[in-house]
N, C-alpha and C positions, 0 to 999 in steps of 0.2 A: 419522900413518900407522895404517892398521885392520891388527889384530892380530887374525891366521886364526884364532886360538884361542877370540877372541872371539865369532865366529861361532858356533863348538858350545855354547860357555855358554850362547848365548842357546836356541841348540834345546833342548837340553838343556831349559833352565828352562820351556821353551813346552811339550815333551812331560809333563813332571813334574806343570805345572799341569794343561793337559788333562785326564790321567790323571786326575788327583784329584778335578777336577769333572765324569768320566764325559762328556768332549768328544771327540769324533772328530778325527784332525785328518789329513789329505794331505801326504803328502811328492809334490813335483813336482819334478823337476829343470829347470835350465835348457836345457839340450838339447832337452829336451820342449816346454818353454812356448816356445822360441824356433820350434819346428815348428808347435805349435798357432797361434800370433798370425802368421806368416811364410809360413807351407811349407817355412822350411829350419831344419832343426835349428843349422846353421851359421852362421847373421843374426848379421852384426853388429847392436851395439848401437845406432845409428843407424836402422836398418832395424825393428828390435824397437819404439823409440821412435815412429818416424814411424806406424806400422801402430794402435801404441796409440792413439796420439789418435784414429785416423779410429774405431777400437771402442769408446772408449770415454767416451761426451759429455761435455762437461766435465772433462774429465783434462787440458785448458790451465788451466784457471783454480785447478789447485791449486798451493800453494806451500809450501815451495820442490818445483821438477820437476828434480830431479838424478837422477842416475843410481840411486842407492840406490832415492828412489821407484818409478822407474821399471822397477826389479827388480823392487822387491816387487808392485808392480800387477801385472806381466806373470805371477808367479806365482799371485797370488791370481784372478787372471786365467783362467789354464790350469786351476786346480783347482775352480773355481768351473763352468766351461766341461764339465769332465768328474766331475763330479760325479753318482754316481747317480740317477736321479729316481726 
C-alpha cells in the first residue's frame, strides 16, 4: 500500500534537486490536467486514460501502462501543454 507521505518526499526531493541545478519546474494539479486532457476537471480515471492515448502516439506501447503512468503522463502532459513559449 503507497504511503501519502511518500509522495511529498518525493516532491520534496524533485524541488531541492531543481533548485540546485537552477531547473524550473511546474506544479500542475490534477484537477487541471484532468480539464486540460478531458474538458472536465471531474474525468474520471478511465476517461483521462482513454483521451491520453488518442494525444499521445505511442503511449500503448509503453510498459507497464498502470495508473501511476498514466498520472504522471497526463501531468507532464498538462504542463508541457501550458507551458510558456
Amino acid at each position: 500500500m503507497a504511503r501519502p507521505e511518500s509522495s511529498l518526499v518525493s516532491a520534496t526531493a524533485l524541488r531541492i534537486a531543481a533548485n540546485e541545478m537552477s531547473v524550473g519546474i511546474r506544479m500542475v494539479g490534477a484537477q487541471r490536467a484532468k480539464k486540460v486532457i478531458t474538458g472536465n476537471g471531474n474525468a474520471k480515471k478511465p476517461e483521462v486514460r482513454a483521451r491520453l492515448l488518442e494525444l499521445v502516439p505511442g503511449l500503448d506501447k509503453l510498459k507497464p501502462l498502470n495508473e501511476g503512468v498514466i498520472d504522471a503522463v497526463a501531468l507532464a502532459y498538462t504542463a508541457v501543454r501550458e507551458a510558456p513559449t
